[in-house]
N, C-alpha and C positions, 0 to 999 in steps of 0.2 A: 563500624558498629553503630547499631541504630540509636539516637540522641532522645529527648526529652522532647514531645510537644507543650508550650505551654500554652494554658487556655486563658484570656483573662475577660472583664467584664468594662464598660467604657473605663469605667471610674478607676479602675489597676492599669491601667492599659497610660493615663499622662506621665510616668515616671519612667516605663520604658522609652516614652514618646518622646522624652526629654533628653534621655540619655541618646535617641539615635538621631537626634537633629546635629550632632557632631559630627563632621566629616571625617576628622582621625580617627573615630571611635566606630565608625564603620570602614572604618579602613583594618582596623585593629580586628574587628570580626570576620573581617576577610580573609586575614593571614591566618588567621588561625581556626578557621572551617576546616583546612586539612591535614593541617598538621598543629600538634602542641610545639610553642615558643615560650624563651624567659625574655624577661623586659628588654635585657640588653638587644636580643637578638629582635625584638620587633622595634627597637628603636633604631637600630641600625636598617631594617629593610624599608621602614619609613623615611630616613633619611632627617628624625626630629632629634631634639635632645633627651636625654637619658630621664630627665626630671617630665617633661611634658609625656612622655609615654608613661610613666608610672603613676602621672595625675588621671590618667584618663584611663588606665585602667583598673584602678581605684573607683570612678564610676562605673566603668561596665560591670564591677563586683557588685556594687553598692544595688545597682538597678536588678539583679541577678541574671544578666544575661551570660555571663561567665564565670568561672571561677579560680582560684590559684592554689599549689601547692609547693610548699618549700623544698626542696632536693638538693644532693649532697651537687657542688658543682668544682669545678677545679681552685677556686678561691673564697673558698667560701660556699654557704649555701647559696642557690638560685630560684628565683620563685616561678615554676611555671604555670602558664593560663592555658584554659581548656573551655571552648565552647557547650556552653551548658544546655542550649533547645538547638532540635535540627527547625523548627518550624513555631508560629506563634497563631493561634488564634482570636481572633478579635469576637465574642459576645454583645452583642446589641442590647437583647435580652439579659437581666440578671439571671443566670441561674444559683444565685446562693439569697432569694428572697426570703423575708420573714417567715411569709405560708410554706413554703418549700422546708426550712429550716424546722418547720414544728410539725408537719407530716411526712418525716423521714428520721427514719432511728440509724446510728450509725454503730455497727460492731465490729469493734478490732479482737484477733484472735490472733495469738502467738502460735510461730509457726511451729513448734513444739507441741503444741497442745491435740496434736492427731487423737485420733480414740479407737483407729484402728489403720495398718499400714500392710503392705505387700510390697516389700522390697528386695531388690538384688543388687549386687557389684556390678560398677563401682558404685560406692555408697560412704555416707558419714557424717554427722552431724558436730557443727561446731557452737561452742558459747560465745558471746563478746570477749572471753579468755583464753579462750583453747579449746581442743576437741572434747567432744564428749561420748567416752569410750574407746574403741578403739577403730580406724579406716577400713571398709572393706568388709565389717564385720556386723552382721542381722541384728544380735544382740544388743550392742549399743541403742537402738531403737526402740528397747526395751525399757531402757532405763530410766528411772524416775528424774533424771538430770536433765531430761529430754527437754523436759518443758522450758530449759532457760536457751534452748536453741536459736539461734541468728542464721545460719544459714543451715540447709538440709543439702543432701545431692544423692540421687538414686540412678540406677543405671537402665533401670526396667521396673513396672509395677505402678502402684499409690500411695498416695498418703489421705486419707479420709478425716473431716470436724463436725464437731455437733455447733450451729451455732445456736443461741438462746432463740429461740421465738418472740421477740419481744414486743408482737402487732396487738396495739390496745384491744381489749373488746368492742366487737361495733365494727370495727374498721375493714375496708375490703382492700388488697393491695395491687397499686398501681404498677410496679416497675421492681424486683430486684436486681444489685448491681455488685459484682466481687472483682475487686482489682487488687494484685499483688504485683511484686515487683519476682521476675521469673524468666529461666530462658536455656537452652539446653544445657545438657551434662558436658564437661571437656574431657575426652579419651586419652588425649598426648598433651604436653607443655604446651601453651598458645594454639593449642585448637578446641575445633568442637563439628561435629557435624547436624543438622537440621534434627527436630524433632517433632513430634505431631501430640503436643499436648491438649489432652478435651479434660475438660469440665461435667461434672454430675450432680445434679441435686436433686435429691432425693431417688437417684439412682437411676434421674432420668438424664438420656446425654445432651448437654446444652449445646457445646460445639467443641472445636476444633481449631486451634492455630497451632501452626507449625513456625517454632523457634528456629531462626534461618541459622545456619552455620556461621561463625564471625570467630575475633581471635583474643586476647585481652591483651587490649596495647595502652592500657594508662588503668591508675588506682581508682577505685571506686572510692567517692567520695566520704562516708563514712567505714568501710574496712578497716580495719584495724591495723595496725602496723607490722605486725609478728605474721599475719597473712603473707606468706611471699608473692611474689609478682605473678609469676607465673601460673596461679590458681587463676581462675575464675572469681573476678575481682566484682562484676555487679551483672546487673540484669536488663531485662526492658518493662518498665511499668506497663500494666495489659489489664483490660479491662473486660468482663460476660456484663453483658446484661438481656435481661430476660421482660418482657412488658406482655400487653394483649394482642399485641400487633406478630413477636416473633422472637427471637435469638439475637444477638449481635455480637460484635466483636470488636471495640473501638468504633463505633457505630456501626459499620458496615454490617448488614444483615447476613444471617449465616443458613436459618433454618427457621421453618413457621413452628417451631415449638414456645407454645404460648406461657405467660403465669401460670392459666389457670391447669394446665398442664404437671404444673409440679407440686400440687397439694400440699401448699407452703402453710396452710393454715389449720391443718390437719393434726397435726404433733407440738407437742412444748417446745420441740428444738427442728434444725433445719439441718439436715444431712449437706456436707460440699465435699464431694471429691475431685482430688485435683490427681493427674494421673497419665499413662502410656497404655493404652492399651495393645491388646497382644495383635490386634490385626492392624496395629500403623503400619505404614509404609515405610515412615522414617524412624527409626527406635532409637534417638538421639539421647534418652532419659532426660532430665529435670533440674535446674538448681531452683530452690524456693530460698530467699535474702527476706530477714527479718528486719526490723527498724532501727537497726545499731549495723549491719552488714550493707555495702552494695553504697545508690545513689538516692534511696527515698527514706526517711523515718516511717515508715508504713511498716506492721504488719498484714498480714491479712486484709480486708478490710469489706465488711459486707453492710450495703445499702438496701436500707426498705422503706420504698415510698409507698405512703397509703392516703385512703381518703376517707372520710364519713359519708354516709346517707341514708335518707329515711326509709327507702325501700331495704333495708341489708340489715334480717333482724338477724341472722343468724351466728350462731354459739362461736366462739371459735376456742381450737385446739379442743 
């Protein structure tokens, strides 16, 4: 199952630095790249004491390069650790600068908040509390419940948002960006097979990634309890964005479909459909994980960067 990249900036980046200057503590990252362990058990393959492994992995929590969860064990509970990034980026540049910060509006949208859908089984929507409606079932999709939805799961079709326009007057926009946490449908207990989900805004297709097949072998991080195992416990954070240059997909370039392409500044609000269409290859359907479901506090989450100039008198929306 594919893991977390993190991205950081020099200045986030000496606290990781700190914690990997330890030799146990990259040892401890190593045992547990592939498989999840409790203390006991990495202290015994280390060959350290029982106190010294749970100091240090106490750090590795601290620094967030790992994480733990308590489980029922044969004496007791047992705490086990689970590698939290497959990879780390290191930024030279800040990307979270002052300028950057005040020409970029950020909107989050509850995954519930659709405003129009095309859905089929399997299919269902759940709260932070329990279902809402009933599995299997169009209907529930209907319902005004909808909106407190944490996870969606459709088997075929879309789910469509209005998001607000909220690009000041005067402004011309540089780059939008939607990243949710998302990744196929599962058919049977611990499975799922690949799917070909694209992106639409304003009904133009931005692109395409294909949710590889994988199985759910440990809890999503915020999941809730009452979720059984065997569900589809999280997702993989994924990111569209769209600039003047083209498309991408976690940066990788996808398609020369440009901003100005999508007449983002044409209407009060911004169409995003997220979806299956009927001629993929892979028709694996969709789970969408809201900010209380899965391994991010995110819902939705749509980025607009924009810029001033004196040439750009024109009206917008």
């Amino acid at each position: 199952m594919s893991r977390e990249t993190l991205e950081l900036n020099v200045l986030d980046f000496k606290k990781i630095a700190k914690s990997l200057s330890n030799q146990v503590r990259i040892d401890i990252l190593e045992l547990i790249r592939s498989e999840e362990l409790n203390i006991n058990e990495i202290a015994s393959r280390l060959g350290i004491p029982l106190s010294t492994a749970t100091v240090n992995v106490q750090k590795l929590e601290e620094s967030g390069l790992i994480y733990s969860k308590l489980q029922p064990g044969i004496r007791g509970s047992q705490k086990i650790c689970y590698l939290n990034y497959e990879k780390i980026i290191l930024n030279f540049i800040d990307k979270k600068s002052n300028e950057k910060k005040e020409n970029t509006k950020y909107i989050s949208m509850p995954i519930g908040n659709f405003v129009e859908c095309k859905v089929q089984p399997t299919c269902g929507i759940l709260s932070e509390k329990g279902p809402i409606g009933f599995y299997d079932d169009v209907k529930s999709f209907y319902l005004p419940e909808r909106v407190h939805a944490q996870l969606i799961w459709i088997g075929s079709g879309y789910l469509k948002y209005h998001f607000p326009n909220d690009i000041p007057y005067g402004a011309s926009l540089d780059s939008m960006e939607l990243s949710t946490e998302i990744c196929s449908e599962s058919t049977l207990s611990n499975e799922s097979i690949p799917s070909d989900i694209t992106l639409w805004v304003n009904d133009v297709e931005v692109g395409t990634w294909t949710s590889p097949a994988s199985s759910t072998n440990k809890r999503g991080k915020l999941t809730p309890s009452w979720w059984e195992d065997h569900n589809r416990q999280y997702g993989i954070l994924k990111c569209w964005k769209v600039d003047k240059t083209g498309s991408f997909i976690d940066g990788i370039k996808i398609s020369d479909t440009s901003i100005e392409k999508l007449g983002l500044l044409e209407n009060p609000f911004i169409s995003i459909k997220i979806g299956i269409k009927e001629t993929a290859k892979n028709k694996g359907g969709l789970n969408l994980f809201g900010g209380k479901f899965g391994n991010y506090e995110e819902d939705l989450l749509l980025r607009l960067s924009y810029n001033f100039n004196k040439s750009n008198d024109k009206k917008l929306r």
